[in-house]
LOGUGU-127434 format. One record per atom (N, C-alpha, C): residue in three letters; x, y, z. Coordinates in steps of 0.001 Angstrom, whole numbers, plus 500000, padded with zeros to 6 digits. Layout:
alaXYZ;...
END
This chain:
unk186055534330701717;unk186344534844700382;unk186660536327700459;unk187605536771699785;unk188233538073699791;unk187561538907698375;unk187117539918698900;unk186868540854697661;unk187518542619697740;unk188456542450697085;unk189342543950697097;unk188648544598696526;unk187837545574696519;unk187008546215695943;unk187040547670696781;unk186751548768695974;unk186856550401696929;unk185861550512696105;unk184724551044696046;unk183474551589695105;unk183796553330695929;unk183503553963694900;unk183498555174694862;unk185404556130694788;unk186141555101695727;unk187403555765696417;unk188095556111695233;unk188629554676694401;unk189582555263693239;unk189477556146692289;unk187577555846691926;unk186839555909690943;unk187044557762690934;unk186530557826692308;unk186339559511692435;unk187381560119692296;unk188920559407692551;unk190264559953692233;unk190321559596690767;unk189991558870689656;unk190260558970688393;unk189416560736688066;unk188188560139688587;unk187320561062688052;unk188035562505688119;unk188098563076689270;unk188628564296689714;unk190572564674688739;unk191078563741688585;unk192494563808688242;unk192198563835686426;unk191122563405686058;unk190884563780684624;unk189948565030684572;unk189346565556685266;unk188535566897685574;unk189571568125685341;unk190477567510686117;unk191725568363686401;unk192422568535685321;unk193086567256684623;unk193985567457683874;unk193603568140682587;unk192177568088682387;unk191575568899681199;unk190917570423681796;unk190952570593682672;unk190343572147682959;unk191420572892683863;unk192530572238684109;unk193050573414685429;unk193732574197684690;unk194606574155683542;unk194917575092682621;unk194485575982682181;unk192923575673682020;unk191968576788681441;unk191656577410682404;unk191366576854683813;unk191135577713684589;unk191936578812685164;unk193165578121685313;unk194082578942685719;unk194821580410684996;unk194208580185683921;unk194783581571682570;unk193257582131683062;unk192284581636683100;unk191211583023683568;unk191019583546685405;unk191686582973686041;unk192413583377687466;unk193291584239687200;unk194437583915686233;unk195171584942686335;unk194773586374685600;unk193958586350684624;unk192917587587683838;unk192679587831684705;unk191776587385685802;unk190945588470686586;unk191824588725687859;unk192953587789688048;unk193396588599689132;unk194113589979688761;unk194685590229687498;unk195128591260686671;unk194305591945686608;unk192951591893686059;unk191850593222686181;unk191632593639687687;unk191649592614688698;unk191391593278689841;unk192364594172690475;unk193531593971689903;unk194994594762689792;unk194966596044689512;unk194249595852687986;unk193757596972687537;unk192786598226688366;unk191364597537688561;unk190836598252689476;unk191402598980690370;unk192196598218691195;unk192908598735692577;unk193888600370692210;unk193812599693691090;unk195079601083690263;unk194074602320690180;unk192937601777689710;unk191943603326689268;unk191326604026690385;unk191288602961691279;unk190170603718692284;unk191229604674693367;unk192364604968693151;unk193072605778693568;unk193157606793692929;unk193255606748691327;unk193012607575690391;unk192112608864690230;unk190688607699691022;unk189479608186691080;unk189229609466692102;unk190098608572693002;unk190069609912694372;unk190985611330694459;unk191635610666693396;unk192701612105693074;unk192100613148692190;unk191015612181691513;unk190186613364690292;unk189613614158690854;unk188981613521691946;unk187508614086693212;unk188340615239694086;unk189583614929694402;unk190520615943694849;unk191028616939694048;unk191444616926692975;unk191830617844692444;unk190567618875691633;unk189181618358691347;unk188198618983691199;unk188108619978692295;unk187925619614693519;unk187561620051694753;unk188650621250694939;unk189838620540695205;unk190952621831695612;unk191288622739694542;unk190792622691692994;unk191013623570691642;unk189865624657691801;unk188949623856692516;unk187281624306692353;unk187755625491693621;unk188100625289694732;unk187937625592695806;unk189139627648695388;unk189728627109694631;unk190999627968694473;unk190365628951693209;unk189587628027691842;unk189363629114691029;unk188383630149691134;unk188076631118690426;unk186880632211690469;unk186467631651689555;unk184470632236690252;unk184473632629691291;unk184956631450692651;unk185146632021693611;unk185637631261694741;unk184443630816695054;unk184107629343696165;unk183177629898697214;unk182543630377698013;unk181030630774698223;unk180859631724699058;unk179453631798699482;unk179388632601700175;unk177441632097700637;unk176507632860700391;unk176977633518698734;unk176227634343698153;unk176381634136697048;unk175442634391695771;unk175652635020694471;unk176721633696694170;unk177239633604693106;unk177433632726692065;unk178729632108693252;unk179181632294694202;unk180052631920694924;unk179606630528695628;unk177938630755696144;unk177185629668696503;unk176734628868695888;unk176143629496694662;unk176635628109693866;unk177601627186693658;unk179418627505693168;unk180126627188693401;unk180064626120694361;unk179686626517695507;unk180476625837696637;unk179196624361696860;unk177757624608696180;unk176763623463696276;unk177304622755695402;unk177895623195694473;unk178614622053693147;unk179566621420693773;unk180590622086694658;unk181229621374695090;unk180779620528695685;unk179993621033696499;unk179523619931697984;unk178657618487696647;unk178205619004696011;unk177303618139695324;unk178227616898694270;unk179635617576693974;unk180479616726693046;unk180904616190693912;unk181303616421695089;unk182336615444695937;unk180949614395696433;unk180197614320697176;unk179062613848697566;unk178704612766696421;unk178560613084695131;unk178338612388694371;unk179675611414693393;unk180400611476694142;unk181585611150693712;unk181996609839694273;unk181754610228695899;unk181993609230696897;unk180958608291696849;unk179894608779696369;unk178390607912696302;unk179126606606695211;unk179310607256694130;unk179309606353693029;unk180942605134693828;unk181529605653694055;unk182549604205694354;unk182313603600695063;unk181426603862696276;unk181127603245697383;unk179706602225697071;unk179058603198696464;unk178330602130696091;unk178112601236694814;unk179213600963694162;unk179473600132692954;unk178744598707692924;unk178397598106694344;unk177433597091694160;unk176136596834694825;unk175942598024694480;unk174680598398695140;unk173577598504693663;unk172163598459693783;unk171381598016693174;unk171188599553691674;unk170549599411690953;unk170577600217690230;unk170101601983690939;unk168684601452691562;unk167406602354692136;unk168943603627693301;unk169774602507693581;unk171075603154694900;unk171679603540693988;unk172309603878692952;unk173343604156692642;unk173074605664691593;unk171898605617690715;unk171450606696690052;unk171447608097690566;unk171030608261692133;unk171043609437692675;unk172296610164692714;unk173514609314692720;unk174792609533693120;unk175580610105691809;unk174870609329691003;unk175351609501689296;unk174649611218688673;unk173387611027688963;unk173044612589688780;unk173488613473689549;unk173865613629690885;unk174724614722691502;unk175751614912691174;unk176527613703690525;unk177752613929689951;unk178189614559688846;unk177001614538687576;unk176838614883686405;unk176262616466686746;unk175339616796687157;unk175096618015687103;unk175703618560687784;unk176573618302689066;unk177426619193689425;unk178468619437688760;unk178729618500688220;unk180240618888687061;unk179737619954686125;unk178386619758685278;unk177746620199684376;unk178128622001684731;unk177428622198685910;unk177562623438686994;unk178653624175687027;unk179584623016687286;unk181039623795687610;unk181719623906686400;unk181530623313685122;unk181927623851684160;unk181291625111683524;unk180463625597683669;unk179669626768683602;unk180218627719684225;unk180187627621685679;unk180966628730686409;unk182150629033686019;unk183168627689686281;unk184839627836685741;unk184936626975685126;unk185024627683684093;unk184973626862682705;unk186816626460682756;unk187633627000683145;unk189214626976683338;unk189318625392684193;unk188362625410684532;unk188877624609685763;unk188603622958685162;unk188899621608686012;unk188626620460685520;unk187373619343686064;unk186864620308686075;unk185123619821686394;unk185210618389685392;unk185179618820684230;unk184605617935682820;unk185341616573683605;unk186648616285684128;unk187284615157683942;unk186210614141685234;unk185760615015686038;unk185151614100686866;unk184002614010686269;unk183021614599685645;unk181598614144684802;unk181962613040683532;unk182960612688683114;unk183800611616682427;unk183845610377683087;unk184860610768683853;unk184460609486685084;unk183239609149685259;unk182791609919685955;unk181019609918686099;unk180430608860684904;unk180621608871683657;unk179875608797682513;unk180664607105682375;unk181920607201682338;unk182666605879682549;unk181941604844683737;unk181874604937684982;unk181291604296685528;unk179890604344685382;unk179417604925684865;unk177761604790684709;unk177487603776683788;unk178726602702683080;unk178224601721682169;unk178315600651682669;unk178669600797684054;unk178603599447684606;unk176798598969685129;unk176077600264684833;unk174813600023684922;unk173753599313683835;unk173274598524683758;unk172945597593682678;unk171754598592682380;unk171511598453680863;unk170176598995680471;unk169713600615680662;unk168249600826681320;unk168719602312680901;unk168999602721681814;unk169246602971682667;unk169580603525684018;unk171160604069683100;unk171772603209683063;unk173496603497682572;unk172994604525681289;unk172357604345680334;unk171861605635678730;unk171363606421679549;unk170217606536680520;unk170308607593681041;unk171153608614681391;unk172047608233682378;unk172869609023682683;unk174300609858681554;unk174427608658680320;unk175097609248679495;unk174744610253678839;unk173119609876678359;unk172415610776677629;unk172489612452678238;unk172171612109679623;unk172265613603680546;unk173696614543680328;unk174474613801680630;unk175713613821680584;unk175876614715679102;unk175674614238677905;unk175784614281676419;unk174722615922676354;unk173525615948677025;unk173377616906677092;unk173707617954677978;unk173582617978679148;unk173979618907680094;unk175379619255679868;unk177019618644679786;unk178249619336679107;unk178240620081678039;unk177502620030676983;unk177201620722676102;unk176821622252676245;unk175629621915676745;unk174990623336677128;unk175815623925678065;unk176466623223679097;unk176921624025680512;unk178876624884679242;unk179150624656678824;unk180216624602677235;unk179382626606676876;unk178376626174676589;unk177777626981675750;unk176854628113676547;unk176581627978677606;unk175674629031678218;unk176905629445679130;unk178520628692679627;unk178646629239680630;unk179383630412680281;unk180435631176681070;unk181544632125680902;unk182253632358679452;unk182510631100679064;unk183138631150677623;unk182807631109676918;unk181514630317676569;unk180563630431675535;unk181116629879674146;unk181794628744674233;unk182687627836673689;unk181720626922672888;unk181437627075671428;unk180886625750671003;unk182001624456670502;unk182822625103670082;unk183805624013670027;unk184601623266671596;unk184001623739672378;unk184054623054673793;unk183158622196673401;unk182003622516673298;unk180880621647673653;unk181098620239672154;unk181542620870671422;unk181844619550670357;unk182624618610671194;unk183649619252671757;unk184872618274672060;unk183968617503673486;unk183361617890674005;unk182791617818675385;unk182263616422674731;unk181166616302674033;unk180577615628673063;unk181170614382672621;unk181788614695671912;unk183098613840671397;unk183826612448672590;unk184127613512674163;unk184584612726675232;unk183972612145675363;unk182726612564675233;unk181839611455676324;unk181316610111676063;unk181260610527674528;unk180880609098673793;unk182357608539673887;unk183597608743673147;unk184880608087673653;unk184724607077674715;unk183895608077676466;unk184444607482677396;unk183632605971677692;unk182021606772677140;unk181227605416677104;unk181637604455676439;unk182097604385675355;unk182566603171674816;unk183168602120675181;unk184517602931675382;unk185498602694676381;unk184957601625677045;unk183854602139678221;unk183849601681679191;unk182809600377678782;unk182179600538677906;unk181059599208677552;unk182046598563677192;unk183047598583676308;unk184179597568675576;unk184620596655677209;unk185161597538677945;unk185219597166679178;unk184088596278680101;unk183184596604679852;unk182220595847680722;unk182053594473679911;unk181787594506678326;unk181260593102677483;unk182645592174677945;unk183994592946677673;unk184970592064678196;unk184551590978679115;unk184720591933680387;unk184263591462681780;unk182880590484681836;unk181874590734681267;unk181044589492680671;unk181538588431680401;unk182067588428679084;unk182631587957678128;unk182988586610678985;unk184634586978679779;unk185156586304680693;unk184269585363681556;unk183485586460682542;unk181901585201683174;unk181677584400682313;unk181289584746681205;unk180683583664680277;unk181748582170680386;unk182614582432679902;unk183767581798679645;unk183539581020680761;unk184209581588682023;unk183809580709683397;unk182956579863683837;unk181588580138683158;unk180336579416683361;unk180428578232682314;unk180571578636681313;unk180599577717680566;unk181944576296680616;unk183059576829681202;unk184159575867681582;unk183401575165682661;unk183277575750683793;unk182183574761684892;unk180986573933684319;unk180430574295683633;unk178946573126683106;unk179716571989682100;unk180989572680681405;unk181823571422680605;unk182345570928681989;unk182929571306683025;unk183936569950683661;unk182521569605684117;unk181681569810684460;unk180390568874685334;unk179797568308683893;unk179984568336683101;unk179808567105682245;unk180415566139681789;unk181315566893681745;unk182696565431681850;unk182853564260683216;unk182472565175684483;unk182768564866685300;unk181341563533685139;unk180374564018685051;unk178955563318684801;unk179344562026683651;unk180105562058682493;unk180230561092681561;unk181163559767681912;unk182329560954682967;unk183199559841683556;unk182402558913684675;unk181540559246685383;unk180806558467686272;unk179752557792685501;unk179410557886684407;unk178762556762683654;unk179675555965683625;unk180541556426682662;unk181556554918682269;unk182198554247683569;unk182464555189684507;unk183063553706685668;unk181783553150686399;unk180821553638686213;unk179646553053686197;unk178720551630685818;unk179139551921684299;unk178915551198683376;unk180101549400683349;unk181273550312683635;unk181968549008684057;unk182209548225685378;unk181654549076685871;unk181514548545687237;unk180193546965687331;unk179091547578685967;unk178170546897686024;unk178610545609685144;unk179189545995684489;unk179755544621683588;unk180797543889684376;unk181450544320685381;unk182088543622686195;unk181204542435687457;unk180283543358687689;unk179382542837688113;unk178364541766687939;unk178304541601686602;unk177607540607685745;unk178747539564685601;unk179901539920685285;unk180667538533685365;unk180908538238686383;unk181131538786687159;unk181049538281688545;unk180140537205689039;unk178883537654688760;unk178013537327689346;unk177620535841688071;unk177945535661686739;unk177885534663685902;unk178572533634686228;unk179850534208686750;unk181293533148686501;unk181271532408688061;unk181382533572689393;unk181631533375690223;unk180685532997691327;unk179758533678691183;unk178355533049691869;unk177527531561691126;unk178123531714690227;unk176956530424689877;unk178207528896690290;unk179460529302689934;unk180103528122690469;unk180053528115691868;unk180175528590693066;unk179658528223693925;unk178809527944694062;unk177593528298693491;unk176167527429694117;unk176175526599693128;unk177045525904692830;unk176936524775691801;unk177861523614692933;unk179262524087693205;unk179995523347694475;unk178703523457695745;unk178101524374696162;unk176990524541697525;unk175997522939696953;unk175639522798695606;unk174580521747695487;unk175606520443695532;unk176724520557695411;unk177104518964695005;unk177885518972696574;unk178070519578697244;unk178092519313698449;unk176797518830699436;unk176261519613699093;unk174629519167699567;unk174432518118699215;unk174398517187698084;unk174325515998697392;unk175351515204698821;unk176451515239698641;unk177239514445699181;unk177466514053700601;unk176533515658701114;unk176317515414702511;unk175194514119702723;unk174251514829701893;unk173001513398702373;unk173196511979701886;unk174494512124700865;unk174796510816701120;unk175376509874701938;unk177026510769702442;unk177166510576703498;unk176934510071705072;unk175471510961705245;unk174289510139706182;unk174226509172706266;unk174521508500705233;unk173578507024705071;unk174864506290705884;unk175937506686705529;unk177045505695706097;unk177411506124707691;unk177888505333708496;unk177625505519709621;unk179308506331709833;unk179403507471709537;unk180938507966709625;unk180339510180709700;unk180480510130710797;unk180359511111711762;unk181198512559711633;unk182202511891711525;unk183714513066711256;unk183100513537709641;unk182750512599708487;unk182933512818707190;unk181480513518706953;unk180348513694707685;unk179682514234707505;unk179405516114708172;unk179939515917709143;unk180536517481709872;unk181488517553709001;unk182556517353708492;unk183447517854707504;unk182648518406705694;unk181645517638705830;unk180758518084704751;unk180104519420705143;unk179556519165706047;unk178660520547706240;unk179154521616707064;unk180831521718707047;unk181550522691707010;unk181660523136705668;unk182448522477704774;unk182324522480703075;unk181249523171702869;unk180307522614702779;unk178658523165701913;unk178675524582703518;unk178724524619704637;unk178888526209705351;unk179568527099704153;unk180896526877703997;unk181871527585703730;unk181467528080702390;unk180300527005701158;unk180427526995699988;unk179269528696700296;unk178434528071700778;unk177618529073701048;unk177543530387701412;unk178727530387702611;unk179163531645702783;unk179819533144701717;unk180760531518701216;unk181111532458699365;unk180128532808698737;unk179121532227698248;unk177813533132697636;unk177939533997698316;unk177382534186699504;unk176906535932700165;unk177960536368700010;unk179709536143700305;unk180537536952700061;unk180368537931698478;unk180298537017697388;unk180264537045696284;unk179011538153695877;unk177959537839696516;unk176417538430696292;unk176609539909696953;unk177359539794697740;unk177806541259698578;unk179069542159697819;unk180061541589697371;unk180883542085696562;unk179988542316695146;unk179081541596694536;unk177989542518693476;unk177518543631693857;unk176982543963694922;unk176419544817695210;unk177246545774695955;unk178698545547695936;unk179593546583695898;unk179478547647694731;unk179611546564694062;unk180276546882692408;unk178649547856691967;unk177728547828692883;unk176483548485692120;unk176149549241693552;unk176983549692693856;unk176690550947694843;unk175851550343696094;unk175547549354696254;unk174854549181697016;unk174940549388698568;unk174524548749699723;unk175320549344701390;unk176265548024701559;unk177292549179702289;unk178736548188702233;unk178374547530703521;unk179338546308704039;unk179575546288705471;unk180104547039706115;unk179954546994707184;unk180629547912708272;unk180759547209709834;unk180790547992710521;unk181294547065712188;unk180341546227712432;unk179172547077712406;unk178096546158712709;unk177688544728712299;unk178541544427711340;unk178545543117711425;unk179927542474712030;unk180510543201712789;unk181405542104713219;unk181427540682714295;unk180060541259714872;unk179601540184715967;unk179183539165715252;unk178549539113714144;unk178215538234713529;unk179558537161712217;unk180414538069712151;unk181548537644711682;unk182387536492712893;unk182445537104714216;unk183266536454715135;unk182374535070715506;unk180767535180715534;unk179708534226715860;unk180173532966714732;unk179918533466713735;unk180232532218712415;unk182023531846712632;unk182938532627712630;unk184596532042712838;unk184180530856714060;unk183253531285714941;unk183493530227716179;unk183155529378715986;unk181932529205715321;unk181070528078714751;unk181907526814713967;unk182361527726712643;unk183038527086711592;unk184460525943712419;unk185280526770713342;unk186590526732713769;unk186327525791714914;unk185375526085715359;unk185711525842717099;unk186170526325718151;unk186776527595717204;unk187991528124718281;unk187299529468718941;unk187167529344720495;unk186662530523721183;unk187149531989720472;unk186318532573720751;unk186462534028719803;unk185309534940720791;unk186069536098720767;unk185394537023721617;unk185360538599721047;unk184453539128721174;unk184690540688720661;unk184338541937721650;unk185376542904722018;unk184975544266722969;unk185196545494722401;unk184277546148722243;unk184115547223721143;unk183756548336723195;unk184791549453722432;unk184912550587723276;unk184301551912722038;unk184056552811722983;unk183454554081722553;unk182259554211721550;unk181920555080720582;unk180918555098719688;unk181744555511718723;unk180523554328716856;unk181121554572716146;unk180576555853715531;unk180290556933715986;unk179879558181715022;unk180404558712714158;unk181962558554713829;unk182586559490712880;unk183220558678711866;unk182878557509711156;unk183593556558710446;unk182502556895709121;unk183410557112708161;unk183275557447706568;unk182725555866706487;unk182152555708705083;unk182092554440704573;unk183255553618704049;unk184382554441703538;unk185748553512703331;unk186233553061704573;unk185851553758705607;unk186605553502706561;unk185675552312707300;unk184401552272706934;unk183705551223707344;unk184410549871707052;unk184227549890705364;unk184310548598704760;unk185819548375705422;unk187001548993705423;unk188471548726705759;unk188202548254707017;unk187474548409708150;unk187652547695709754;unk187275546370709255;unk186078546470708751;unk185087544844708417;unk186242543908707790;unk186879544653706468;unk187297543322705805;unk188819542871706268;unk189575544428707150;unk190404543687707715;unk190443542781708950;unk189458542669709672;unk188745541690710467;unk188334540565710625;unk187921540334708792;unk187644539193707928;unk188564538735707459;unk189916539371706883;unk191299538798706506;unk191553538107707572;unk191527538774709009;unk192916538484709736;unk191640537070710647;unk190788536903710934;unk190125535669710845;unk190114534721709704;unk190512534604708785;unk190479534019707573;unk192427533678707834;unk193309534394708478;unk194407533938708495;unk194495533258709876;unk193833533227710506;unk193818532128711971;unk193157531189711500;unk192131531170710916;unk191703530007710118;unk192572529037709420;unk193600529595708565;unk193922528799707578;unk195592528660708190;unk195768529063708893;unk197119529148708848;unk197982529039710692;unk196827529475711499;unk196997529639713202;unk196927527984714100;unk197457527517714836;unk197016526667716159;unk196401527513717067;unk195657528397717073;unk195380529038718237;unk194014528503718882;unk194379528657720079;unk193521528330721476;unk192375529407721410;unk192457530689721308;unk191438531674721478;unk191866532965720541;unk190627533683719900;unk191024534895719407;unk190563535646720132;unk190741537246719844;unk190319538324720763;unk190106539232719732;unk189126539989719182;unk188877540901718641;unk188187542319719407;unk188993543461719103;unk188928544788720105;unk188822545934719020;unk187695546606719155;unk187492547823718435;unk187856548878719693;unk188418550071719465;unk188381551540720085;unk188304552422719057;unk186759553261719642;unk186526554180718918;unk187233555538719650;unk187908555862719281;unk188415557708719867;unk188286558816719270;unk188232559537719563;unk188179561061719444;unk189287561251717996;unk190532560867718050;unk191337560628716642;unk190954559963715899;unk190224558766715837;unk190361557425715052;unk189823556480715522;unk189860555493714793;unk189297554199715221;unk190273553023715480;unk190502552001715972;unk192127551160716173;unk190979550029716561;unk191276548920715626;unk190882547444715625;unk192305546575715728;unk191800546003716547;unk193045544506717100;unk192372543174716881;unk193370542169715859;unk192711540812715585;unk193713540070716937;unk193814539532717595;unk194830538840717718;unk194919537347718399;unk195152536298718457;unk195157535032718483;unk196426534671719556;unk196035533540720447;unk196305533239721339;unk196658531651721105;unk197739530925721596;unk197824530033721887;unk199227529375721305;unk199488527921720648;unk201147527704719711;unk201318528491719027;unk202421528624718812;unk203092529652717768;unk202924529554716786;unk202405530475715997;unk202038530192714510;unk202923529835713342;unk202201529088712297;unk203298528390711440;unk203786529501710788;unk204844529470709742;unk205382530303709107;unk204582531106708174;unk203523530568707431;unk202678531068706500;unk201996531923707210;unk201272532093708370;unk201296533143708991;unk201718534255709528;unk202458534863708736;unk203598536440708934;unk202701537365708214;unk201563537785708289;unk201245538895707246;unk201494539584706256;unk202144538991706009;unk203213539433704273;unk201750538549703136;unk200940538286703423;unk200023537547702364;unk199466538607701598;unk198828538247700163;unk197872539282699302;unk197112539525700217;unk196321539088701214;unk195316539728701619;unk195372541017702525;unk196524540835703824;unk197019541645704325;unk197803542926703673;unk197969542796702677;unk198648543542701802;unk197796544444701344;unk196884544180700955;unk195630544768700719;unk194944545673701495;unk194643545040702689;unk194170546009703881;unk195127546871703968;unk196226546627703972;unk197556547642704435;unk197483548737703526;unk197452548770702076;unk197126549668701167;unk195721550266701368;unk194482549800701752;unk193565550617701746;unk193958551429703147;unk194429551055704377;unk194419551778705449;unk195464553082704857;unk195977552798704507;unk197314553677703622;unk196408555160703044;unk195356554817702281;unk194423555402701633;unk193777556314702030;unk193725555810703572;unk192701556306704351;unk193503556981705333;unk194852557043705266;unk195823557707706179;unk195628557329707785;unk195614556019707455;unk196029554777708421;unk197069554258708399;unk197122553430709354;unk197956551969709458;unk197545550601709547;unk198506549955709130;unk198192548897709731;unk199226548092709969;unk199345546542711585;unk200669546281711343;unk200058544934711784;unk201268544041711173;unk201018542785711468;unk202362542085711877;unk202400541503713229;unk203360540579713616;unk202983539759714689;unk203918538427715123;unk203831537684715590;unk204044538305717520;unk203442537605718590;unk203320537886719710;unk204066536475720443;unk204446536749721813;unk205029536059722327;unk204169534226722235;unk202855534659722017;unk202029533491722187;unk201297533418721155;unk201335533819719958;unk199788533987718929;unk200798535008717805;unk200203535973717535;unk199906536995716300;unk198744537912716433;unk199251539564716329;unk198546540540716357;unk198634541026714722;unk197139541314714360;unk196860542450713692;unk196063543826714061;unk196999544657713995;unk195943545959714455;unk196032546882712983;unk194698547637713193;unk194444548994712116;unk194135549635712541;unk194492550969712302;unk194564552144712769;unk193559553376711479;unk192782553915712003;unk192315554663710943;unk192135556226711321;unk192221557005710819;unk191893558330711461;unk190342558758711686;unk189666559445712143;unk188733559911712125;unk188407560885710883;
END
């Protein structure tokens, strides 16, 4: 008895191809957002280094100059302290809060500093920056540093050279601007995660609802199966049984071995049948390991010598690729059965390093016409090996008929 059945194979290709067809759109418009912000980034952090440069070489050029005295040395610790704290903060952008604060206050008070000294000069734009990236710090660590920021430009406005309160307004003014700015920027960037997380827990629920329902029908397939198709065989298994022991009674030899081939065969369909249920409910498939016992019963049933030589180990065979050796093994015995004169079969597994390659092939008169492998059943195997980015081929031999399958590893 033939049961075409793939548990898991198609199922997991519906599943995945409706996963897809409802989320890759969405996904793909927030791939392309963030590959655009990361675009973005790439744009600033060049930006960034030109600010840190032009602080440095404005700083280095205005009065007072640097020097290793008197307000000159100062100067030149602001410098050392803005650039230092400059490089801190980009480099360490994913580094923990406790790492990144030290870098943020050298940056802020040295700007603070150097706007005091040279007030002409563009200190402020790097303590901006400064204040901009400090919101990528969650909580207070990030208000900290604004807050500092909000105060120290102010005062450094107002105590330094110029003595500017309408500096220090505008100073004021920037800084909140820049924070904003930059939180608008960060909730975005949330925002988006969110989005992401939440598209992933929807396709893994979809994905979860679709494996109920082929689930679910798998089980109702299973029940008729097992109503319609199992109970009429063990309904033919009893009235064969009946007919065998009647049989007995009459002294006819042939008609009673022809019975209890019948009631074999009826029987065998149950377990076929009982095993194809427990396809349909996930249960363990066949695999090689039963093929000795497949070739043991063909000999039995047939008569016809049957032999099996299995080369290498099976270590690398998937479970589709299990069930595809077994049942094309079981076809192509089921077509010497019904359809072959043959004298002897030969069944040959090689396991290799590529793949696995099973050979049915039958020995003896030439087989009748109905034997060309063009049947549903062979057809079948041929499509699952297909599946599995195999082969399979079937033709007639000088003496018999070969089937071989080919599977990859």
């Amino acid at each position: 008895m033939e049961a075409r059945l793939d548990p898991g194979g198609d199922d997991a290709a519906a599943r995945g191809a409706y996963a897809a067809c409802v989320t890759e759109p969405t996904f793909a418009s927030l791939e392309r957002t963030r590959a655009r912000q990361q675009r973005t980034l790439g744009l600033l952090r060049p930006v960034g280094v030109g600010v840190v440069v032009l602080v440095v070489v404005t700083g280095v050029q205005s009065h007072p100059r640097p020097s290793l005295s008197g307000e000159g040395l100062a100067v030149l610790l602001a410098l050392i302290g803005f650039a230092a704290g400059a490089a801190g903060v980009m480099r360490s952008r994913r580094g923990t809060a406790r790492e990144q604060v030290p870098f943020f206050l050298a940056l802020i008070v040295s700007s603070a500093l150097l706007v005091a000294l040279q007030p002409k000069g563009p200190a402020f734009v790097g303590a901006f920056m400064g204040v901009a990236a400090a919101m990528r710090l969650r909580g207070r660590p990030g208000v900290a540093i604004v807050v500092l920021a909000l105060v120290l430009l102010p005062i450094a406005e107002i105590l330094g050279k110029d003595k500017s309160a309408f500096g220090a307004i505008l100073q004021e003014i920037a800084i909140v601007a820049f924070a904003l700015v930059a939180r608008l920027a960060g909730r975005l960037a949330e925002g988006q995660e969110q989005a992401e997380r939440l598209l992933r827990e929807l396709e893994q629920t979809r994905d979860a609802q679709a494996r109920a329902a082929v689930l679910a029908e798998r089980q109702r397939l299973a029940r008729e199966m097992h109503d319609v198709l199992a109970h009429s065989l063990s309904g033919l298994a009893l009235q064969l049984e009946g007919a065998r022991l009647r049989a007995a009674g009459h002294d006819d030899p042939a008609l009673v071995e022809s019975l209890e081939r019948a009631h074999h065969l009826a029987r065998s369909g149950i377990e076929e049948a009982r095993r194809a249920i427990g396809m349909l409910r996930d249960e363990e498939l066949p695999g090689p390991e039963r093929l000795a016992a497949l070739v043991a019963e063909f000999e039995r049933d047939t008569g016809i010598p049957a032999t099996l030589a299995v080369a290498g180990e099976s270590g690398g065979l998937g479970p589709d690729a299990r069930l595809t050796l077994f049942r094309t093994a079981q076809e192509a015995l089921t077509n010497v059965r019904k359809h072959a004169r043959a004298e002897r079969v030969e069944l040959r597994v090689a396991y290799e390093p590529a793949g696995t390659r099973l050979c049915v092939e039958d020995f003896g008169a030439p087989p009748q016409a109905a034997h060309n492998g063009g049947g549903y059943g062979l057809t079948g195997m041929r499509e699952r090996a297909e599946l599995l980015g195999g082969t399979l081929t079937a033709a007639p031999t000088s003496d018999g008929f070969r089937v071989e399958l080919w599977v990859p590893a």
